[in-house]
FIDOLO-53796 format. One record per residue: residue number from 1; residue in one letter; chain; x, y negated, z negated of N, C-alpha, C in turn. Coordinates in Angstrom, 2 decimals, padded with zeros to 5 digits. Layout:
+-----+------+-------+---------+---------+---------+---------+---------+---------+---------+---------+---------+
|  nr | rest | kette |    n.c1 |    n.c2 |    n.c3 |   ca.c1 |   ca.c2 |   ca.c3 |    c.c1 |    c.c2 |    c.c3 |
+-----+------+-------+---------+---------+---------+---------+---------+---------+---------+---------+---------+
| NUM |    A |     A |       X |       Y |       Z |       X |       Y |       Z |       X |       Y |       Z |
...
+-----+------+-------+---------+---------+---------+---------+---------+---------+---------+---------+---------+
***
This chain:
+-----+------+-------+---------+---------+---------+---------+---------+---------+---------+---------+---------+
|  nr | rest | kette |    n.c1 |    n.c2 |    n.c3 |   ca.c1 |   ca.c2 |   ca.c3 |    c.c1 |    c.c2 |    c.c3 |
+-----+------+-------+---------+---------+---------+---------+---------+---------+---------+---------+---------+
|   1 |    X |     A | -028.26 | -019.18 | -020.34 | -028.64 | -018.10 | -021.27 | -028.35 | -016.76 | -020.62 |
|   2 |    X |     A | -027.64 | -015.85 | -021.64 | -027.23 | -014.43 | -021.16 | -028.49 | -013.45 | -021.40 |
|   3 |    X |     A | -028.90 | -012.87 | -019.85 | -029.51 | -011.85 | -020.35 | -029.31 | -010.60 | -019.66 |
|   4 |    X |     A | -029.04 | -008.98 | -020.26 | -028.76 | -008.18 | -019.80 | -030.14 | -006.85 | -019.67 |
|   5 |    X |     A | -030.64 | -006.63 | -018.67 | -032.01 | -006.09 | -018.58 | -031.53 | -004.60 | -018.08 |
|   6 |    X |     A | -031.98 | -003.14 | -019.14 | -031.40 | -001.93 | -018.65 | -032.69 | -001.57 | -018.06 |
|   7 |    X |     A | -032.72 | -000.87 | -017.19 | -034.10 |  000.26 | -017.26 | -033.25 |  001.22 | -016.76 |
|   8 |    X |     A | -034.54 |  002.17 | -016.25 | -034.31 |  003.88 | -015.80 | -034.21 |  004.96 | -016.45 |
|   9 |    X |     A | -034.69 |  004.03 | -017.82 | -034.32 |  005.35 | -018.95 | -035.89 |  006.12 | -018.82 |
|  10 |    X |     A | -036.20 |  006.88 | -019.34 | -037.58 |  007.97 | -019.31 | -036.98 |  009.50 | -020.24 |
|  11 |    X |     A | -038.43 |  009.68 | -019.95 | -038.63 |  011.41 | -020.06 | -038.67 |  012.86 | -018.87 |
|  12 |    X |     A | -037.04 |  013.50 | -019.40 | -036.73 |  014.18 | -018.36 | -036.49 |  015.39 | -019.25 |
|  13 |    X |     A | -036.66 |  016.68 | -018.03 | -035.99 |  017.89 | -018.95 | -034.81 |  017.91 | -018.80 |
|  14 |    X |     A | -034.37 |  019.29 | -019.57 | -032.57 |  019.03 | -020.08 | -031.95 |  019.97 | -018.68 |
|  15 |    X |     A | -030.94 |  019.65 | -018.03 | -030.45 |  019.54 | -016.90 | -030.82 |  018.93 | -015.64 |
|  16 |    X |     A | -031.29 |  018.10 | -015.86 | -031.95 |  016.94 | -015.09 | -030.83 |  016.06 | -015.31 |
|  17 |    X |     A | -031.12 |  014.72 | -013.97 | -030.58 |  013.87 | -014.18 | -031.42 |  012.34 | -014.24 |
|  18 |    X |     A | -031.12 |  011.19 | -014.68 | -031.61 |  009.86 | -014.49 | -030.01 |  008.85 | -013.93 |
|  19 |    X |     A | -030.47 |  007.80 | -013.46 | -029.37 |  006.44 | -013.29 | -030.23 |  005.36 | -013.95 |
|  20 |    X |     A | -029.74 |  005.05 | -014.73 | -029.52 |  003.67 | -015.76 | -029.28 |  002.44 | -015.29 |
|  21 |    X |     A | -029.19 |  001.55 | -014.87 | -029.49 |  000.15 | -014.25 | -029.09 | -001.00 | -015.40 |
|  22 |    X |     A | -028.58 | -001.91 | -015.04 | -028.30 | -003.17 | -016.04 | -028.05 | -004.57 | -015.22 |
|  23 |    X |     A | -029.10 | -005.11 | -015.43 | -028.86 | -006.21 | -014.32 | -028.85 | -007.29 | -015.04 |
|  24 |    X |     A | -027.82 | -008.36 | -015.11 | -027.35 | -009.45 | -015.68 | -027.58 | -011.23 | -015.27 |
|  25 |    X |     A | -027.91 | -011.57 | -015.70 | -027.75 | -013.26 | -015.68 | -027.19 | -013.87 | -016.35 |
|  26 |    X |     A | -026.78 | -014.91 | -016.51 | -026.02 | -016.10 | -017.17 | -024.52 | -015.53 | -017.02 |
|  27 |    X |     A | -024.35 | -014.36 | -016.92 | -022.89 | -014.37 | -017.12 | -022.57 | -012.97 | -015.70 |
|  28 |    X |     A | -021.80 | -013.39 | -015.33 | -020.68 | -012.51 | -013.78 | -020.02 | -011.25 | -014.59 |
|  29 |    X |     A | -020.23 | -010.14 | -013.71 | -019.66 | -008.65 | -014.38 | -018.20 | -009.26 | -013.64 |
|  30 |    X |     A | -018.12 | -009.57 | -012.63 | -017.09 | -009.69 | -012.43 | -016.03 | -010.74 | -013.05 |
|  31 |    X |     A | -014.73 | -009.60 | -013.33 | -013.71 | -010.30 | -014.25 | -013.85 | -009.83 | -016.01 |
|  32 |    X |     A | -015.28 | -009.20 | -015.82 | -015.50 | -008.75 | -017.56 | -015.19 | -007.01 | -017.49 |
|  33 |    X |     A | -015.42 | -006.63 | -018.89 | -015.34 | -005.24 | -018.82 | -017.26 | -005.27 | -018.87 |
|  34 |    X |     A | -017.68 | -003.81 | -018.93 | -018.97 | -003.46 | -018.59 | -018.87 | -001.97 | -019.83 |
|  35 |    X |     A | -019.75 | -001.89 | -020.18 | -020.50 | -000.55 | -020.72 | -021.50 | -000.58 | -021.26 |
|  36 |    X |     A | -021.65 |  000.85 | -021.57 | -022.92 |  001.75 | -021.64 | -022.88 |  002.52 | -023.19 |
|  37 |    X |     A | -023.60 |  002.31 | -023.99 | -023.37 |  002.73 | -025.29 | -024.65 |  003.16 | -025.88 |
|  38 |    X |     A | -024.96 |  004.12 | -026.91 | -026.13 |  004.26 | -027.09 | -026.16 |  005.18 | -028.20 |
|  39 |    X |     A | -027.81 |  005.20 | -029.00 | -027.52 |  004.91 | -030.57 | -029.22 |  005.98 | -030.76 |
|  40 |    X |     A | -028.71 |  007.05 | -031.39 | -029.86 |  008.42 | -031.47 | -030.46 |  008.04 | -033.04 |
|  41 |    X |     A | -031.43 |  008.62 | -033.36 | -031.99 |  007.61 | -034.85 | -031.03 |  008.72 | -035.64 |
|  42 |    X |     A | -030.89 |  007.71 | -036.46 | -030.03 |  008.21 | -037.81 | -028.70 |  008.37 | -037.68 |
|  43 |    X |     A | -028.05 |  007.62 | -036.40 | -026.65 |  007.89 | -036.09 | -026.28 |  006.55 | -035.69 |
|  44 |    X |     A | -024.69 |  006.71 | -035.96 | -024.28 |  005.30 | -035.36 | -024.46 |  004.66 | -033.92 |
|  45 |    X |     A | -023.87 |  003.68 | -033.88 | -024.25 |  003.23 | -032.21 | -022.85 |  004.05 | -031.66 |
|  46 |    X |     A | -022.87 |  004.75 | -030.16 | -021.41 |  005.50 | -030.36 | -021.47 |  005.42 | -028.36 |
|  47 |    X |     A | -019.89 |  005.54 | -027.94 | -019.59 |  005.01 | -026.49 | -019.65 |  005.30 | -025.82 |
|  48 |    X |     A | -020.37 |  004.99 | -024.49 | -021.03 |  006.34 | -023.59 | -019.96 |  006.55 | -022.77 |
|  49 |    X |     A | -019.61 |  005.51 | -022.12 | -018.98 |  004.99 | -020.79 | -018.57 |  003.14 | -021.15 |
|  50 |    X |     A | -017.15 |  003.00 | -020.42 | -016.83 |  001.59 | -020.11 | -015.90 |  001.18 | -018.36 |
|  51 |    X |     A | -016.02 |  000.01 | -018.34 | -015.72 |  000.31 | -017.08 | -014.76 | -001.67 | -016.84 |
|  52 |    X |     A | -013.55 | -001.63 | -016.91 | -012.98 | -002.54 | -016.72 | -013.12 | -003.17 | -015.44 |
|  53 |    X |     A | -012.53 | -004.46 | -015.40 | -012.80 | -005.43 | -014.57 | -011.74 | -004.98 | -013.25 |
|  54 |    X |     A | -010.74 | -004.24 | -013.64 | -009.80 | -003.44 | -012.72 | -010.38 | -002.06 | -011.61 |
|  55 |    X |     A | -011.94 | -002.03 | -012.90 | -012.07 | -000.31 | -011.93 | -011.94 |  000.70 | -012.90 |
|  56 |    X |     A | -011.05 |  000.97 | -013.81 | -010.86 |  001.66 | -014.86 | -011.87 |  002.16 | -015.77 |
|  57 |    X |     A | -012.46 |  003.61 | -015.91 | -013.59 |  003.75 | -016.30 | -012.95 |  005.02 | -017.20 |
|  58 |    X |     A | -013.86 |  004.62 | -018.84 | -013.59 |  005.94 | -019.85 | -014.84 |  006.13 | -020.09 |
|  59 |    X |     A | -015.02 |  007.57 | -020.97 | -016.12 |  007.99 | -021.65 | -015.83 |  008.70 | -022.67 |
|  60 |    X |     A | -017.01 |  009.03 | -023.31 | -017.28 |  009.61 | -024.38 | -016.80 |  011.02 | -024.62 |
|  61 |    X |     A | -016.17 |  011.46 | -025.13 | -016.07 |  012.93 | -025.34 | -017.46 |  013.76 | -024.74 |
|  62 |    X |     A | -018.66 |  013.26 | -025.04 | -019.52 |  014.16 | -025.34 | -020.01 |  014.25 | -023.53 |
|  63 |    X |     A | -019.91 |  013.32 | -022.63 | -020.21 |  012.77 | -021.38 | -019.28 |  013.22 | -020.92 |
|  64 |    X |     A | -017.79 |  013.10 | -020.47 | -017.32 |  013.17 | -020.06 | -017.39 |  014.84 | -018.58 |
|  65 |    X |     A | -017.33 |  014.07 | -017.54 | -017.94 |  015.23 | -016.20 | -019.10 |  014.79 | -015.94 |
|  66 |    X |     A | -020.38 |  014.48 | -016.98 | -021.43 |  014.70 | -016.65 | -022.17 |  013.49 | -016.41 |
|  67 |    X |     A | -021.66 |  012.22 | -016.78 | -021.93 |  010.88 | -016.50 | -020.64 |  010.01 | -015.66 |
|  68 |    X |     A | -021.20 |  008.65 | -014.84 | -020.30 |  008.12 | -014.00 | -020.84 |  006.49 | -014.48 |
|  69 |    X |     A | -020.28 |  006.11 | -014.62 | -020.21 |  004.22 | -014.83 | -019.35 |  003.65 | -013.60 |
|  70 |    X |     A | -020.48 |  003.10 | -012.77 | -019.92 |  002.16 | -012.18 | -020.69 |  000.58 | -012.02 |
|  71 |    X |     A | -020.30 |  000.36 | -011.08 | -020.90 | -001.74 | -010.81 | -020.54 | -002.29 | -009.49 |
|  72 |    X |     A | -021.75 | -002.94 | -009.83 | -022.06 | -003.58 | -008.03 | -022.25 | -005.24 | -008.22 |
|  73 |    X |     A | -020.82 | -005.49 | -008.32 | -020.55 | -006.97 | -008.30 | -021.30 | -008.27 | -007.64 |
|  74 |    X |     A | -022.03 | -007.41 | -006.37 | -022.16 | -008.11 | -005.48 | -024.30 | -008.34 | -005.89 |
|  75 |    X |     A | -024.48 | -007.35 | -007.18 | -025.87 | -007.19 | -007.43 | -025.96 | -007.70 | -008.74 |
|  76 |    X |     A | -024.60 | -008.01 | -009.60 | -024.46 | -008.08 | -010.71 | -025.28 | -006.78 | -011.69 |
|  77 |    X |     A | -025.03 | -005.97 | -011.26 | -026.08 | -004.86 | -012.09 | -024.25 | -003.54 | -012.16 |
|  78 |    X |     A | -024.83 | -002.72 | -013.42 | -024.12 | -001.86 | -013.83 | -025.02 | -000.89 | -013.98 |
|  79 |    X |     A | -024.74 |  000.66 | -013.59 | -025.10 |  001.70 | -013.62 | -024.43 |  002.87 | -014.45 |
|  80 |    X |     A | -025.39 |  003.54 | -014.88 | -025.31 |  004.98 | -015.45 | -025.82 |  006.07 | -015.01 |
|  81 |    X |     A | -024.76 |  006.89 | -013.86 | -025.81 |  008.08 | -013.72 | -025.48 |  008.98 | -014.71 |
|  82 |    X |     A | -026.40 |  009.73 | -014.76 | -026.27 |  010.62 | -015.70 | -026.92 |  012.19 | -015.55 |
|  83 |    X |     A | -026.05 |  012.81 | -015.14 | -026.19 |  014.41 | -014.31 | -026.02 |  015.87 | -015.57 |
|  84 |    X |     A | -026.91 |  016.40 | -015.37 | -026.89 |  017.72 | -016.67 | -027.15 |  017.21 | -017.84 |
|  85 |    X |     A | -028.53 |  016.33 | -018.10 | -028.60 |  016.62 | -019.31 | -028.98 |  017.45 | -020.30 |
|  86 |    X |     A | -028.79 |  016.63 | -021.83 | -028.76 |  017.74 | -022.36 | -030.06 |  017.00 | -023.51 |
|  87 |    X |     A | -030.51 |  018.17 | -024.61 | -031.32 |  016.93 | -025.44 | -030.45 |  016.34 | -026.24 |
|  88 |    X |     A | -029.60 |  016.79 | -026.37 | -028.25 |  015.60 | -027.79 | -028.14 |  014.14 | -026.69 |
|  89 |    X |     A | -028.55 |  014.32 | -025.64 | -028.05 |  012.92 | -024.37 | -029.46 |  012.26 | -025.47 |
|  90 |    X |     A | -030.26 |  012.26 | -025.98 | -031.72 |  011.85 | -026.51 | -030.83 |  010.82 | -027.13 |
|  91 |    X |     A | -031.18 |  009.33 | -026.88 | -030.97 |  008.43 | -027.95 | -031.58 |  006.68 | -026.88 |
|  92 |    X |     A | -031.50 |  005.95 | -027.57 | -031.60 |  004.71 | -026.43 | -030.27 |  003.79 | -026.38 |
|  93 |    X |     A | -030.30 |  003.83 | -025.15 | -028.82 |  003.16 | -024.53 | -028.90 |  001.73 | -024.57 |
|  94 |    X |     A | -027.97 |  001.07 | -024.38 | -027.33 | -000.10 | -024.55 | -026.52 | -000.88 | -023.62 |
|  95 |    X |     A | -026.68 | -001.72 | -022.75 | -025.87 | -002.26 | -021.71 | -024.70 | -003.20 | -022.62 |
|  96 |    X |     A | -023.55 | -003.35 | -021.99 | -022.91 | -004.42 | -022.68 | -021.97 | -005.30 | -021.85 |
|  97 |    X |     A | -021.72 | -006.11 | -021.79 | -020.68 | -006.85 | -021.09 | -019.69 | -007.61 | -021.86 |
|  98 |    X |     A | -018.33 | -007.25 | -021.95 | -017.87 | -008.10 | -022.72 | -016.71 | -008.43 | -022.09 |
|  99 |    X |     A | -015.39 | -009.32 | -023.04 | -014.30 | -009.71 | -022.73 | -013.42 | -009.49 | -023.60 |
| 100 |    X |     A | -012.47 | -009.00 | -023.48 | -011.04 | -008.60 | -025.06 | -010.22 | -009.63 | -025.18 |
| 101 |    X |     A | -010.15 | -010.88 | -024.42 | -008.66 | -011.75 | -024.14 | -009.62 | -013.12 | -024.16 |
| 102 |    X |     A | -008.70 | -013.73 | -025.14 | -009.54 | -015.17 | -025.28 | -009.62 | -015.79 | -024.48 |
| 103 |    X |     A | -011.00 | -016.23 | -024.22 | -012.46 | -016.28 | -025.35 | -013.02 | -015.18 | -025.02 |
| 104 |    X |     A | -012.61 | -014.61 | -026.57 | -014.16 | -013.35 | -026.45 | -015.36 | -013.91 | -026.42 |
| 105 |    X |     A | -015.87 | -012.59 | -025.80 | -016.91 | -012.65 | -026.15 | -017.70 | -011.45 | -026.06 |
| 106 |    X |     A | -019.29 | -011.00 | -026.27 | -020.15 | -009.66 | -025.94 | -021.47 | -009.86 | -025.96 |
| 107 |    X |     A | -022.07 | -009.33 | -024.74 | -023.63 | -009.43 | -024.55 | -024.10 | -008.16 | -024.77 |
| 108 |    X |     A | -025.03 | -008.24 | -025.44 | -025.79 | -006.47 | -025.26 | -027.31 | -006.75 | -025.00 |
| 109 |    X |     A | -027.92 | -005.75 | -024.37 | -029.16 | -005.79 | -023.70 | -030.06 | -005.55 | -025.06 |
| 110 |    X |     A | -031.14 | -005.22 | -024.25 | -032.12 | -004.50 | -025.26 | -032.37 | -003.13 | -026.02 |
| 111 |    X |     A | -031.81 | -002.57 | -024.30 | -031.77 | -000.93 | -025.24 | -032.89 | -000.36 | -023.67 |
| 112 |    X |     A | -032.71 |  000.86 | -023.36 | -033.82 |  001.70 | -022.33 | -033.73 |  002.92 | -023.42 |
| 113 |    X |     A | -035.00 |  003.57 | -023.44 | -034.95 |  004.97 | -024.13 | -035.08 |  006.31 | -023.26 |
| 114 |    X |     A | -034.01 |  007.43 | -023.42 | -033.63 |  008.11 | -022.60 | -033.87 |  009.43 | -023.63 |
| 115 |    X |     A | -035.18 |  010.47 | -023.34 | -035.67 |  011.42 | -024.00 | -035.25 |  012.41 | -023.08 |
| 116 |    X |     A | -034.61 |  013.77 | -023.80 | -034.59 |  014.82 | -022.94 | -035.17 |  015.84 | -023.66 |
| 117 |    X |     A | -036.01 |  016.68 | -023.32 | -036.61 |  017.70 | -023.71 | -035.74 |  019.05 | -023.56 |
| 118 |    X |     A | -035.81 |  020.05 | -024.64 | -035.44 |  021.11 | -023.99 | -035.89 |  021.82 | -023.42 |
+-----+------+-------+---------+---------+---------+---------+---------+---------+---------+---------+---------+
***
C-alpha cells in the first residue's frame, strides 16, 4: 500500500519561509518523477514544483526563484522549501509521485495546509 505523508505546512507571516516534507512508502522516489502541487479554496489544483527522476526540476510561474524541489532518495522523502512568502502562497499542498511511461501511474498525499498572513 502507497502512502505519501506531507507535513511542515503551518502559519507563517508573508516573507517568511517554511520546508515541506513528503515521506513515502510502498513505492521508491527513485526512478519516478516527484511533485508538489497545491489547491487555494475556490481555485483549481495548480503546479508548484516537479522534479524528475534525472534531477530536472520546473515550477510554477508564480514560485519560480522563490521555491526549490528537491529529494533524498536515500530517505525516500521529497521537499519544498519555500523562501519569501507571500499570502497568494495560502492554499494546501499536495505531494505527488508519479510515472509518464508505461505503467503509469500517480500517488497523491493528503494535503499539509500552508497559511500566510499578511
Amino acid at each position: 500500500q502507497v502512502q505519501l505523508v506531507e507535513s511542515g505546512g503551518g502559519l507563517v507571516q508573508a516573507g517568511e519561509s517554511l520546508r515541506l516534507s513528503c515521506a513515502a512508502s510502498g513505492v521508491r522516489f527513485s526512478g519516478n518523477a516527484m511533485g508538489w502541487y497545491r489547491q487555494a479554496p475556490g481555485k483549481q489544483r495548480e503546479l508548484v514544483a516537479t522534479l524528475t527522476s534525472g534531477g530536472t526540476a520546473r515550477y510554477g510561474e508564480s514560485v519560480e526563484g522563490r521555491f526549490t524541489i528537491s529529494g533524498d532518495n536515500t530517505k525516500n522523502t521529497v521537499y519544498l522549501q519555500m523562501n519569501s512568502l507571500k499570502p497568494e502562497d495560502t492554499a494546501v499542498y499536495y505531494c505527488r509521485v508519479f510515472r509518464t511511461m508505461t505503467p503509469t501511474y500517480t500517488y497523491w498525499g493528503q494535503g499539509t495546509q500552508v497559511t500566510v498572513s499578511s
